[in-house]
C-alpha positions as CSV (number, residue, x, y, z in Angstrom):
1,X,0.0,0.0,0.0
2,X,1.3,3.3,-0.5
3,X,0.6,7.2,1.0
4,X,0.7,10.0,-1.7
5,X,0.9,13.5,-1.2
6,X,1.4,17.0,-2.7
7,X,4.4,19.0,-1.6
8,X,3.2,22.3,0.0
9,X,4.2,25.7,-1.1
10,X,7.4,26.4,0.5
11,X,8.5,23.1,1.1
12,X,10.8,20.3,-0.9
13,X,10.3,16.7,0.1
14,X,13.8,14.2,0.1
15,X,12.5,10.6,-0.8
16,X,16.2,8.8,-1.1
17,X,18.0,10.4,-4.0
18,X,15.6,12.2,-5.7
19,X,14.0,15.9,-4.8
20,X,10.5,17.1,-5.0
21,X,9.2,20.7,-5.1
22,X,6.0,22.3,-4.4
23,X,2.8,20.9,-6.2
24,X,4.7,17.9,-6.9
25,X,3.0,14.2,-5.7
26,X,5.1,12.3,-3.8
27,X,4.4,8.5,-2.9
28,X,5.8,7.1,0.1
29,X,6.2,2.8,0.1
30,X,5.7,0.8,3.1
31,X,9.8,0.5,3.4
32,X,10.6,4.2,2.7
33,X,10.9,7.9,4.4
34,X,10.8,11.0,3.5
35,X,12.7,14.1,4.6
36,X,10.8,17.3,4.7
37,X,12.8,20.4,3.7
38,X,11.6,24.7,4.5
39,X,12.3,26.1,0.9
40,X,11.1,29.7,1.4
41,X,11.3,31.6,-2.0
42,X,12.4,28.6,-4.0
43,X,15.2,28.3,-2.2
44,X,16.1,24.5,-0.1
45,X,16.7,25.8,3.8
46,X,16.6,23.1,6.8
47,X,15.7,19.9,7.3
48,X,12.5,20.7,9.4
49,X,10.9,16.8,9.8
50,X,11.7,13.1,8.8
51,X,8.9,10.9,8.6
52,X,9.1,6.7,7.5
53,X,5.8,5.4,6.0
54,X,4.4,4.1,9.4
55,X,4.6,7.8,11.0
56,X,2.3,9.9,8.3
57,X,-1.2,9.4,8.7
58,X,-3.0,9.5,5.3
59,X,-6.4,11.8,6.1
60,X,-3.2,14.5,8.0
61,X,-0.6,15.2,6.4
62,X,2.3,16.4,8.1
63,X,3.1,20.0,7.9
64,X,4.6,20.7,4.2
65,X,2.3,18.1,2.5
66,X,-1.1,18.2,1.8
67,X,-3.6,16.0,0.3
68,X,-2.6,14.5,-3.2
């Protein structure tokens, strides 16, 4: 089963080697994580939350994601 989202704006989501911006989808597996990045402006700031697939709650996203 998978959990898909869309990346707020002013946020990029890190899924293992590969980037997402804002309005992007992002789908998170059963055995993966994401890493949730402030990217005020465009531009990629800190790290503000990692979450694995058993932490994000499908009907609330976590902040930087909303509903896909």
């Amino acid at each position: 089963m998978t959990k898909t989202y869309r990346v707020d704006i002013g946020f990029d989501v890190r899924k293992g080697d590969k980037w997402y911006g804002a309005g992007r989808l992002v789908t998170v597996n059963d055995d993966e994580s994401i890493e949730i990045y402030a990217a005020p402006h465009g531009n990629r700031g800190d790290r503000i939350a990692v979450h694995s697939y058993d932490s994000l709650v499908r009907d609330r996203p976590p902040t930087g994601l909303g509903r896909a």
